[in-house]
C-alpha positions as protocol buffer text, in pm:
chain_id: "A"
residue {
  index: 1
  type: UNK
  ca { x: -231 y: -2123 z: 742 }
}
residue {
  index: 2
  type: UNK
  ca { x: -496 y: -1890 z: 602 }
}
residue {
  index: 3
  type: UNK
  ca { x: -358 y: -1527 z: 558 }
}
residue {
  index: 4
  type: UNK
  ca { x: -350 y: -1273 z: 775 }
}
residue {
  index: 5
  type: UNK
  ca { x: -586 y: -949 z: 611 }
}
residue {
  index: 6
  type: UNK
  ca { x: -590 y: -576 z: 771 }
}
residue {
  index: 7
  type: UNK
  ca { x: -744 y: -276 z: 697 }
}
residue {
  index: 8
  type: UNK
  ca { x: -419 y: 4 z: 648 }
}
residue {
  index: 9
  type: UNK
  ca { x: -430 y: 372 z: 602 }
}
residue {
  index: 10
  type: UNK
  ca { x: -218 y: 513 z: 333 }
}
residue {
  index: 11
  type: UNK
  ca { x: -100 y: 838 z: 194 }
}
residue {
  index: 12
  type: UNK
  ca { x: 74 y: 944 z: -166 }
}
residue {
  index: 13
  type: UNK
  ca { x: 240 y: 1228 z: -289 }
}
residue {
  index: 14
  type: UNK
  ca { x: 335 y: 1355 z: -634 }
}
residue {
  index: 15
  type: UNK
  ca { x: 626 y: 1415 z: -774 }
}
residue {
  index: 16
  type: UNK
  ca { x: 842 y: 1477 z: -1064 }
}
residue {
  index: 17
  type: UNK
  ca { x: 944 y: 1190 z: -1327 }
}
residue {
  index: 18
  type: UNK
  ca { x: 1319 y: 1243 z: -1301 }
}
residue {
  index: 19
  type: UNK
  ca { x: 1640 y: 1101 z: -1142 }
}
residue {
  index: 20
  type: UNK
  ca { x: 1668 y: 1217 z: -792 }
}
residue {
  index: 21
  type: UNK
  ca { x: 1274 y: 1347 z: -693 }
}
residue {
  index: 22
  type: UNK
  ca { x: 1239 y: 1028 z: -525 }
}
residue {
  index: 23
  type: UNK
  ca { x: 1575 y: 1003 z: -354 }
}
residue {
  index: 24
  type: UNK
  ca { x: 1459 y: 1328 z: -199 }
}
residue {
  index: 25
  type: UNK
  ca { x: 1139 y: 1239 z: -54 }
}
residue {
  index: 26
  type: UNK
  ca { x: 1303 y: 896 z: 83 }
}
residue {
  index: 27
  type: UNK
  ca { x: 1590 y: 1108 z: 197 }
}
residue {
  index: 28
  type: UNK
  ca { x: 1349 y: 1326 z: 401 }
}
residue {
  index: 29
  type: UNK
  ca { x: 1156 y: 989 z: 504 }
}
residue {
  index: 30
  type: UNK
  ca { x: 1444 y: 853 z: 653 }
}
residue {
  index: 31
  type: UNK
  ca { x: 1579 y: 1169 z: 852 }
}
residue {
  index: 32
  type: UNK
  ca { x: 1246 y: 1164 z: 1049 }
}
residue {
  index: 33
  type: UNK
  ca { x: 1314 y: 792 z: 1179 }
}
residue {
  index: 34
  type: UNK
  ca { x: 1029 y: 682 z: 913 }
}
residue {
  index: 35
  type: UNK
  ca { x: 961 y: 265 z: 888 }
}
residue {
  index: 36
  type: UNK
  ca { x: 760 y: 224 z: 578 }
}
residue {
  index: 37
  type: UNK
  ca { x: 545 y: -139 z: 586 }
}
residue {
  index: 38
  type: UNK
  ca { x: 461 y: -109 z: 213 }
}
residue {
  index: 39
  type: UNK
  ca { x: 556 y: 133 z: -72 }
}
residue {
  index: 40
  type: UNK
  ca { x: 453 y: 160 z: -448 }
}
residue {
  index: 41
  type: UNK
  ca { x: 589 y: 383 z: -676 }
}
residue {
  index: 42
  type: UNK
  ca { x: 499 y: 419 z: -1081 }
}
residue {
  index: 43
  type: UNK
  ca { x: 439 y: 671 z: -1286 }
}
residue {
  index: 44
  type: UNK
  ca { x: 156 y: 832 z: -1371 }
}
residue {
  index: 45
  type: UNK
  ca { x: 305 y: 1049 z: -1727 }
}
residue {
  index: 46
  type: UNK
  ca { x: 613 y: 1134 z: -1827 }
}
residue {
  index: 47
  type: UNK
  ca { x: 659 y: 1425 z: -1555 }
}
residue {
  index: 48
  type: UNK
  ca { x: 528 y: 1287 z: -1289 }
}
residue {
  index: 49
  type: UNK
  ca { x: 528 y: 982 z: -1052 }
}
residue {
  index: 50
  type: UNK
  ca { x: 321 y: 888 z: -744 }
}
residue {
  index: 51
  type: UNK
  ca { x: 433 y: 694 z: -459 }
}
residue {
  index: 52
  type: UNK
  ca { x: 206 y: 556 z: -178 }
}
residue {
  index: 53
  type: UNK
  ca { x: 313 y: 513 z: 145 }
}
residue {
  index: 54
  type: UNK
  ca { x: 179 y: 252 z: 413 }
}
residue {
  index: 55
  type: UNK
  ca { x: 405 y: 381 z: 713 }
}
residue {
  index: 56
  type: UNK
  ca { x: 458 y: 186 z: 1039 }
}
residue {
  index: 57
  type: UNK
  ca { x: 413 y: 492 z: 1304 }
}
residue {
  index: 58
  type: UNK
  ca { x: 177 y: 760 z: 1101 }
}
residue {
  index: 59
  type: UNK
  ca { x: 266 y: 1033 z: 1333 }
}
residue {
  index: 60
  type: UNK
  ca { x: 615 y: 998 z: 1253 }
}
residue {
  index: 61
  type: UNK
  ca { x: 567 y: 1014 z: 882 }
}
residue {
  index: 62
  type: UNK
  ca { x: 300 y: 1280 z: 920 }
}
residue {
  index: 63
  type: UNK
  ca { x: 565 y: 1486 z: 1044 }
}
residue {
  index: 64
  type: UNK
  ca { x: 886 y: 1385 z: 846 }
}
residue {
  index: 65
  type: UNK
  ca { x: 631 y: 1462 z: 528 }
}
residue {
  index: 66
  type: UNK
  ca { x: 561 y: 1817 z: 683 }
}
residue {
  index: 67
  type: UNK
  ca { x: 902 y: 1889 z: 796 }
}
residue {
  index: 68
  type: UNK
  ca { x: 977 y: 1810 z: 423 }
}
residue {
  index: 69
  type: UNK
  ca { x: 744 y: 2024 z: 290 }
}
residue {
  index: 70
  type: UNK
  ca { x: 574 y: 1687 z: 105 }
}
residue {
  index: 71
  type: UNK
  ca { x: 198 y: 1747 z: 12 }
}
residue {
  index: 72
  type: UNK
  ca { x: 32 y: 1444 z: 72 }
}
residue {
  index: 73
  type: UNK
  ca { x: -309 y: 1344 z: -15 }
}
residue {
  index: 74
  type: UNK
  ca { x: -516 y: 1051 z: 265 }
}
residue {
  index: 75
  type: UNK
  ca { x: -577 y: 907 z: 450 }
}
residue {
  index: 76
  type: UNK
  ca { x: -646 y: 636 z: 190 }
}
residue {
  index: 77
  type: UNK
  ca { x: -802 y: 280 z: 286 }
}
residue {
  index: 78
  type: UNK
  ca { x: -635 y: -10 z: 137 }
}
residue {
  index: 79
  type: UNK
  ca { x: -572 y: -367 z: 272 }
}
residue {
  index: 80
  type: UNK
  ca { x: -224 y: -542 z: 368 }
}
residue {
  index: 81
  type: UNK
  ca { x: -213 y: -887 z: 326 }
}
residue {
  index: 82
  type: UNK
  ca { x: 20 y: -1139 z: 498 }
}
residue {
  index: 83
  type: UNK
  ca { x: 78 y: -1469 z: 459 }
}
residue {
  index: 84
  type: UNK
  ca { x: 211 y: -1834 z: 347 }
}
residue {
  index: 85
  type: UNK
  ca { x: 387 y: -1807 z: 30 }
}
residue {
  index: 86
  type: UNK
  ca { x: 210 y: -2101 z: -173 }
}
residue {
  index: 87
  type: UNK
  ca { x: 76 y: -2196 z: -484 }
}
residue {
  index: 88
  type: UNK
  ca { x: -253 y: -2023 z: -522 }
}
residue {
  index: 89
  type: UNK
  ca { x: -270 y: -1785 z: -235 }
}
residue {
  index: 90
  type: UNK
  ca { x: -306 y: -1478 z: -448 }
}
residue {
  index: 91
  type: UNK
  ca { x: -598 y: -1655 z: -630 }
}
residue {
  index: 92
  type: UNK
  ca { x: -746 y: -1748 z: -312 }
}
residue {
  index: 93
  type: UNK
  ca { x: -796 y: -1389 z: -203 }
}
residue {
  index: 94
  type: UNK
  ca { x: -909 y: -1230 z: -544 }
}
residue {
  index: 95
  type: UNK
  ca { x: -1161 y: -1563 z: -553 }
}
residue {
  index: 96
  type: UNK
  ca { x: -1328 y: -1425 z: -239 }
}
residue {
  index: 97
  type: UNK
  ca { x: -1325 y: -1047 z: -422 }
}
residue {
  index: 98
  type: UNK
  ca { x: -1473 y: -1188 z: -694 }
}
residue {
  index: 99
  type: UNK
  ca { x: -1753 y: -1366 z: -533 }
}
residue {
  index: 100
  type: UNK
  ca { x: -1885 y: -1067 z: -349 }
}
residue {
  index: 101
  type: UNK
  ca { x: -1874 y: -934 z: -710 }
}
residue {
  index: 102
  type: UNK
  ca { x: -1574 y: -681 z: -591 }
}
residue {
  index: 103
  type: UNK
  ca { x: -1342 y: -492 z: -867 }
}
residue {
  index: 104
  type: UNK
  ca { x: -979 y: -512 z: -724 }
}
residue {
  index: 105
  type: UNK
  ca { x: -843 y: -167 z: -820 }
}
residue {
  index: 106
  type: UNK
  ca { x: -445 y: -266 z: -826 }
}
residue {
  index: 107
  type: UNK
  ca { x: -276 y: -541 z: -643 }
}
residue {
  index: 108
  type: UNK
  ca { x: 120 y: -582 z: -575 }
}
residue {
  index: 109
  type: UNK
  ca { x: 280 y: -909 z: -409 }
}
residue {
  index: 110
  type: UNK
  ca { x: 584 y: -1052 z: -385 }
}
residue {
  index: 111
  type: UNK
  ca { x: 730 y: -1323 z: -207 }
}
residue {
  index: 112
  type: UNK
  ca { x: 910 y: -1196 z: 79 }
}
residue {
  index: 113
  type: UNK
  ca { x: 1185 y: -1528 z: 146 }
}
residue {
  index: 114
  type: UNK
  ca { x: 1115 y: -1755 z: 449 }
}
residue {
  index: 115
  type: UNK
  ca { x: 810 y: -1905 z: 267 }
}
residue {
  index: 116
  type: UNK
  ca { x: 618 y: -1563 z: 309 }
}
residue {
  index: 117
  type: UNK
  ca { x: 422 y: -1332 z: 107 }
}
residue {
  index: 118
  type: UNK
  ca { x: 331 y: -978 z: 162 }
}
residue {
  index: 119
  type: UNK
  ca { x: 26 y: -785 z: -82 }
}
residue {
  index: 120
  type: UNK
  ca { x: -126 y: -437 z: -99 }
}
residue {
  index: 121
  type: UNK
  ca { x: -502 y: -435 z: -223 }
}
residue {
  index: 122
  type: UNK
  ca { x: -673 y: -143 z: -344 }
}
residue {
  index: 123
  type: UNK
  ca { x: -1052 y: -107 z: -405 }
}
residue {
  index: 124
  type: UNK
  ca { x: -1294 y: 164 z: -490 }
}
residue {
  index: 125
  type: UNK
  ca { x: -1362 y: 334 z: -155 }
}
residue {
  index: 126
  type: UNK
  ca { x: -1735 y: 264 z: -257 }
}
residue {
  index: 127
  type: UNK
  ca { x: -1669 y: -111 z: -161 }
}
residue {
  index: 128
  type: UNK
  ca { x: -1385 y: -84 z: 131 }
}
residue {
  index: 129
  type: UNK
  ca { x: -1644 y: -230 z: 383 }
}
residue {
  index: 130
  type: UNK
  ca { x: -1776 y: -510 z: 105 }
}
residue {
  index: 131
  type: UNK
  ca { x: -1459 y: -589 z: 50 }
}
residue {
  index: 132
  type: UNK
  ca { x: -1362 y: -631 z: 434 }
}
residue {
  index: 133
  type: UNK
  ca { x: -1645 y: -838 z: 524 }
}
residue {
  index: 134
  type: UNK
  ca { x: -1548 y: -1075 z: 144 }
}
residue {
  index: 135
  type: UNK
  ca { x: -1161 y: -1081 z: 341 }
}
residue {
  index: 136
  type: UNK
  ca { x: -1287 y: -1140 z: 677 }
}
residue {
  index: 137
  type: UNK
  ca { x: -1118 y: -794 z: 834 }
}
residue {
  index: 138
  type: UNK
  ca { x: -1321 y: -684 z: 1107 }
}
């Protein structure tokens, strides 16, 4: 089974490197009903950390994040990838990438149980439409 590639709009905010900043911002999050399909988080010094948010219902999170008083930055364009957890299916994607001579960004996957895998791709926005026509997103 070939895997499943969308386009997905994201959104990150800033905030400070230290025990609790994110608790709050999930806190928030979750007080305004908010179902998040993908996260990363990392830091980007020693103060600060940025998390990106692929939410479910972007209305909702639009206004759980204002509520909040979150400053977000995005829409962002990224792609979500879904698919058959096997050996190679990582490779398979950044193959195609790499043969429209694409630079992947960053990349997270992880095998999600139930022989499944889930993947957040990000490229320069330069090559967002390259890189859906190289991954077959219409």
């Amino acid at each position: 089974m070939a895997a499943i590639v969308r386009r997905i709009e994201y959104h990150y905010t800033v905030v400070p490197n230290r025990a609790g900043a994110g608790a709050k911002v999930f806190k928030a999050l979750k007080a305004g009903g908010v179902n998040l399909i993908a996260l990363n988080g990392f830091p980007t010094s020693s103060r600060r950390a940025q998390f990106t948010f692929v939410p479910s219902d972007r209305d909702a999170f639009l206004a759980a994040a204002q509520k909040a008083g979150i400053k977000l930055v995005g829409p962002k364009v990224a792609f979500l990838i879904q698919g058959e957890d096997r050996v190679g299916a990582v490779a398979d994607v950044l193959s195609k990438l790499g043969q429209a001579q694409i630079n992947v960004t960053a990349m997270q996957a992880i095998a999600t149980g139930a022989g499944r895998y889930g993947a957040i791709l990000w490229v320069k926005p330069r090559n967002i439409g390259k890189a859906a026509q190289a991954l077959g997103v219409s």
